[in-house]
C-alpha positions in Angstrom: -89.5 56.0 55.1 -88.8 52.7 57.2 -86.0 50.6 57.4 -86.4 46.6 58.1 -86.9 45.4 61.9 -86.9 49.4 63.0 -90.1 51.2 63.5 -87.7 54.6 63.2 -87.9 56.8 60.3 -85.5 59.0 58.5 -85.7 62.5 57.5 -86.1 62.9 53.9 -85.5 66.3 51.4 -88.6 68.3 51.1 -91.3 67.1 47.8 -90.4 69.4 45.1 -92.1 70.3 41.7 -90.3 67.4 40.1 -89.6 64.7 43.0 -90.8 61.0 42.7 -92.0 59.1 45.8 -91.6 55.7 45.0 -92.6 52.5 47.2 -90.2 50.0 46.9 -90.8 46.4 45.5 -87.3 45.6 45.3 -83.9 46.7 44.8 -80.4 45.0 44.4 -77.4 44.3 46.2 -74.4 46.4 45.1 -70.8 46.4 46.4 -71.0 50.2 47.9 -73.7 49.1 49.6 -70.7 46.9 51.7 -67.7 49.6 51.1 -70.0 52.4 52.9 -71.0 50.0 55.8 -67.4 48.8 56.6 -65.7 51.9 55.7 -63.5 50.9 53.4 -64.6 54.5 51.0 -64.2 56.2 53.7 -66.5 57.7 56.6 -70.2 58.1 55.8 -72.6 60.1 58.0 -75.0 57.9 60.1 -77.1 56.7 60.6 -77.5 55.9 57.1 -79.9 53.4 55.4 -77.7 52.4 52.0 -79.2 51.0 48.8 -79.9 51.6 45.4 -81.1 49.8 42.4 -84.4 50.8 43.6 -87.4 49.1 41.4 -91.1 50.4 42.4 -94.1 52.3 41.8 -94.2 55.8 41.8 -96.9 56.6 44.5 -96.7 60.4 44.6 -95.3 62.8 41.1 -94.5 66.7 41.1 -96.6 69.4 39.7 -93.1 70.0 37.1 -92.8 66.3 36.6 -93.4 65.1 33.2 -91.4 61.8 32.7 -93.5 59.6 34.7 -97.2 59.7 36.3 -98.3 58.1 39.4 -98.9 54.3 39.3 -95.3 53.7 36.7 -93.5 51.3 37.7 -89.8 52.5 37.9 -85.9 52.7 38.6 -83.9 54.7 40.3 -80.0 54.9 39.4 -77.3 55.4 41.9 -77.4 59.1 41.5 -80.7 60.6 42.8 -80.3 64.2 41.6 -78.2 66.8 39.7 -78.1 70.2 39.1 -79.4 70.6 36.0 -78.1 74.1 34.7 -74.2 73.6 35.1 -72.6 72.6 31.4 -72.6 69.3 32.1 -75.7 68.6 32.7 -76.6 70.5 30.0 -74.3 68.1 27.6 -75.6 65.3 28.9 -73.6 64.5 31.4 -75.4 65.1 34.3 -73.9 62.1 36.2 -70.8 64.0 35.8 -72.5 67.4 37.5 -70.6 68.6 40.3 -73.6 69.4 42.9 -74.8 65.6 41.9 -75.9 63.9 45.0 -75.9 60.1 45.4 -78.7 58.0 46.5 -77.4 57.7 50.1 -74.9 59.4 52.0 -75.0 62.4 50.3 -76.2 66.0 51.1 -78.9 67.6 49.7 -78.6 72.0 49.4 -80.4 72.2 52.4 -78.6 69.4 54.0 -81.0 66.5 54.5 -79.0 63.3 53.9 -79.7 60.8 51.3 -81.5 57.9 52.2 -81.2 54.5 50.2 -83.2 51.5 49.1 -83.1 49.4 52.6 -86.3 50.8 53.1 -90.2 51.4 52.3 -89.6 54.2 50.3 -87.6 56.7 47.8 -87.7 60.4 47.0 -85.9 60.8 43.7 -85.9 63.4 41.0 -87.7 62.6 37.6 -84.3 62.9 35.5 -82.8 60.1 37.8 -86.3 57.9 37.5 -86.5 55.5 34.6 -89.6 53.7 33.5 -89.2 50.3 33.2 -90.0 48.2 29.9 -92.9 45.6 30.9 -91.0 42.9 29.5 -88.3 42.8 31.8 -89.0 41.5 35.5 -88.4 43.9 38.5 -85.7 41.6 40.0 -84.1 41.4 36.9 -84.5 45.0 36.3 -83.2 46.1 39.8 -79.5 45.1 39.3 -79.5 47.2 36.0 -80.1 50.7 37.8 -76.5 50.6 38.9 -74.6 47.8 38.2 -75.6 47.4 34.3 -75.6 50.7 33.5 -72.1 51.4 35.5 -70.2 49.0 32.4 -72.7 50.1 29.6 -72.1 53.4 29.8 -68.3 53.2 29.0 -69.1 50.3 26.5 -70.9 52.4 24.7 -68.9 55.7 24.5 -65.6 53.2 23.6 -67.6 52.7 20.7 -68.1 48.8 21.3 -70.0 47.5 18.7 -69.5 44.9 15.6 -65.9 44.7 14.5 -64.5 45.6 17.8 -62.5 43.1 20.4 -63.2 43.8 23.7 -62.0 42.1 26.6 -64.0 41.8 30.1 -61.5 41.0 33.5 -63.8 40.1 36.0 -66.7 38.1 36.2 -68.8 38.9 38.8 -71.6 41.2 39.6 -70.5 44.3 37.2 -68.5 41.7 34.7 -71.4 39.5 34.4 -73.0 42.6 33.1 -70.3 43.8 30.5 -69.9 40.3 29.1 -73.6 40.2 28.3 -74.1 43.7 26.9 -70.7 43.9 25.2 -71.5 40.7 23.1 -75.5 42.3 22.4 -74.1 45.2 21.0 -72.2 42.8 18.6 -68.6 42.9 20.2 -66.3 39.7 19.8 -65.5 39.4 23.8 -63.3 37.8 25.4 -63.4 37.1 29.6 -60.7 36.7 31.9 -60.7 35.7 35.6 -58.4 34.6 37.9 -60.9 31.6 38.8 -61.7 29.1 36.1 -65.1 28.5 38.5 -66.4 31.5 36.3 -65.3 29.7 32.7 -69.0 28.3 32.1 -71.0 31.7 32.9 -68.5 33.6 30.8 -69.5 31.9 27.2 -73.4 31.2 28.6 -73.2 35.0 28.9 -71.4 35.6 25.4 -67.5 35.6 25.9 -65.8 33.6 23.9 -62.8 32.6 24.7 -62.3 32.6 28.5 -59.1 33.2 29.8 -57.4 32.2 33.2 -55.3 35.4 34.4 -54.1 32.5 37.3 -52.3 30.6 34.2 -48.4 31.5 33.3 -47.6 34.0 31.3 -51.2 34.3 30.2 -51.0 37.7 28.8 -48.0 37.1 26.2 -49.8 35.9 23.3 -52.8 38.6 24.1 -50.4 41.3 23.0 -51.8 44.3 20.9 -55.4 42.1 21.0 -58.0 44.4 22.1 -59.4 47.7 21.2 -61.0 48.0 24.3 -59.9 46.2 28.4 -62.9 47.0 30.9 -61.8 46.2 34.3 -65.1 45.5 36.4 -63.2 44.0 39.5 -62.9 46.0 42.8 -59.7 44.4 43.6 -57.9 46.5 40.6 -55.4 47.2 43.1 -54.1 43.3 43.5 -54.1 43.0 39.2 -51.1 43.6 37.9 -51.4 46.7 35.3 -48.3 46.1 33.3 -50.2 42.6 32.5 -53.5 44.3 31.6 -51.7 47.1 29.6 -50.0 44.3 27.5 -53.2 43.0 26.3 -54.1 47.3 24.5 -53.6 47.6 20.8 -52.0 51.0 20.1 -54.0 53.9 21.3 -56.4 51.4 23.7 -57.4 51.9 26.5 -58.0 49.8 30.1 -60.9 51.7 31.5 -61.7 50.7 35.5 -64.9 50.3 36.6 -64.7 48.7 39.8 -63.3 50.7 43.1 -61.3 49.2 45.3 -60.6 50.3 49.3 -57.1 50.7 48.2 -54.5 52.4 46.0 -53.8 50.8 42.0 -50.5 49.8 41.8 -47.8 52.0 41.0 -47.2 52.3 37.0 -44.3 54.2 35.3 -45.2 56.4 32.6 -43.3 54.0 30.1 -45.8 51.2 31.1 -48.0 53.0 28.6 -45.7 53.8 25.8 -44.9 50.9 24.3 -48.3 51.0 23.0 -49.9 54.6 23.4 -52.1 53.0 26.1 -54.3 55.0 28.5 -56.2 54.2 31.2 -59.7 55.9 32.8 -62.6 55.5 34.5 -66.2 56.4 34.2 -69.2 57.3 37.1 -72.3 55.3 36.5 -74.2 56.8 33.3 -76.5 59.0 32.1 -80.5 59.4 31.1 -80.1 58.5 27.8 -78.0 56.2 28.1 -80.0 54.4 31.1 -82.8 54.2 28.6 -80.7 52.7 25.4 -79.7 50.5 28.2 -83.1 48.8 29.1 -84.3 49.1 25.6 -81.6 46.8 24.9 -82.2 44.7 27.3 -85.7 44.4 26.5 -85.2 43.6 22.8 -82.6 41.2 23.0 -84.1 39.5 26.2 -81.2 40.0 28.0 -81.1 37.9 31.7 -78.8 38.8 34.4 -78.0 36.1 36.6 -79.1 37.0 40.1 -80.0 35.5 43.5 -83.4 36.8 46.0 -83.3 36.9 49.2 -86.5 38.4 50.7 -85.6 41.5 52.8 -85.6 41.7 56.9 -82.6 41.8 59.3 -81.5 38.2 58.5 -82.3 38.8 54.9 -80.0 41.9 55.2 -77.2 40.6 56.9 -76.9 37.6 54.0 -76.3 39.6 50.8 -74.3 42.2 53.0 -71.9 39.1 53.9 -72.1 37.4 50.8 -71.0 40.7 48.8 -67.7 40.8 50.9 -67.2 37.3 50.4 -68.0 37.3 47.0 -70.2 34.7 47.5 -72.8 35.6 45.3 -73.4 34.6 41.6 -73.5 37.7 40.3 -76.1 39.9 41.7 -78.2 39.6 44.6 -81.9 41.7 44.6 -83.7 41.8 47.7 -87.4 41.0 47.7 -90.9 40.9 49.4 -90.7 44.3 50.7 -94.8 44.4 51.2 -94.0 41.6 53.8 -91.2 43.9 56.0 -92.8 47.2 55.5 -96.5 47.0 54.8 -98.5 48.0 52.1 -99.0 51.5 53.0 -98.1 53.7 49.7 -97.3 57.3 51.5 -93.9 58.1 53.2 
């Protein structure tokens, strides 16, 4: 396993019955990718090579592997591995299993770091591996291994669906994401954004009506409107809650996606009782739901809207910056990896 403009390797977990070795075509761009390199979720061990939203081939499958065969070409979500036996796993819910380990950073039981997607390679498990429909393009694919399926996994356990109003704040690389999925799964969405430069991609991606959270008293007549509020913005803690609470109908709830470096604001318990509001949070999704996910995608020709930028130092640097400057509309996926790394198929 390489890393761009570095002939040093890292050490990667030992190939298991059901480990994947993927060679990477591309991969996106996600916000941790910039919270783990400037801190801001706190130390990670280094060196570390981040990344996820892995898209590839699988080059090398496990004897106990049965979900994909050499030559696939796959995805790899932001969780690389979970137990497998503890009860949430078997519920489905492994991305809720408490010996999960992430796709970098992480520890594996014999303590071998995680390695990410800023590389030549991946060893993932099978369960975290999804095959890829043919009709959807790796780039596009890429930015769905993470940030699509982080909003349509609580979109779809809300129940979204026809006859629901849904409400998206925050139009960027996750939002862009739950606009377009919320309205496939036949929602009635509405966006809102603090900047009115994201008006025109809201109803292109299916919102109507858009909403400008910078205009007075903007959430007054929004009152007892939605049955569901997805926050996707990792600035929750500049929003003000008692705003987004407002907008709940009785028993709703705001559900976070995005996770900001710092604290929410501080909320009184009587901010939710005036209408039975809760608020929660969610961690990426699971199998199943990763598969409904593409499917979806696939039948209703869904199309992200994403920027390349072919991988190498400079490459690297650009979407690194342009993430924290939130410069990028919505989703970068970085590109001609056979260029940086070769076209050698073995780790």
């Amino acid at each position: 396993m390489l890393y761009p403009g570095k002939s040093t390797g890292f050490q990667t977990k030992a190939f298991r019955r059901q480990c994947i070795d993927i060679k990477i075509e591309c991969r996106g761009v996600c916000g941790s990718d910039v919270h783990s390199i400037n801190g801001g979720w706190g130390e990670v061990p280094l060196p570390l090579c981040v990344g996820h939203e892995v898209i590839g081939k699988a080059v090398k499958v496990g004897s106990k592997a049965s979900t994909v065969k050499v030559g696939d070409r796959v995805g790899v979500e932001a969780q690389i591995q979970s137990c497998m036996e503890c009860k949430q796993c078997k519920s489905d819910n492994e991305n809720y299993c408490p010996k999960k380990v992430d796709s970098y950073g992480a520890p594996y039981p014999d303590g071998t770091i995680a390695q990410g997607g800023y590389a030549s390679h991946i060893r993932t498990h099978e369960y975290s591996t999804f095959p890829i429909p043919d009709s959807i393009p790796s780039i596009e694919a890429a930015p769905m291994m993470c940030a699509g399926l982080t909003v349509y996994s609580p979109l779809v356990r809300a129940g979204v669906g026809a006859g629901k109003k849904v409400a998206i704040g925050g139009i960027g690389a996750l939002g862009h994401f739950a606009i377009m999925f919320a309205n496939a799964l036949g929602a009635e969405v509405t966006a809102i954004s603090h900047s009115t430069k994201k008006k025109e991609a809201a109803l292109r991606l299916g919102a109507k009506p858009f909403v400008c959270s910078r205009d007075k008293d903007w959430a007054q007549p929004l009152a007892f409107e939605f049955d569901y509020v997805l926050n996707s913005a990792d600035m929750g803690h500049k929003v003000n809650m008692k705003d987004s609470h407002q907008l709940l109908n009785v028993g709703a709830e705001l559900h976070h996606v995005g996770l900001p470096d710092a604290p929410l604001p501080e909320l009184m318990v009587q901010d939710f009782a005036s209408n039975g509001s809760k608020m929660g949070t969610s961690h990426i999704g699971r199998r199943t739901e990763a598969l409904a996910m593409l499917k979806l995608a696939a039948d209703k020709n869904l199309k992200p809207m994403i920027e390349t930028v072919e991988i190498s130092e400079d490459g690297c640097k650009k979407v690194v910056r342009g993430v924290h400057d939130n410069a990028v509309r919505y989703r970068y996926t970085l590109t001609n990896y056979d260029k940086a790394f070769g076209k050698g198929e073995q780790v």
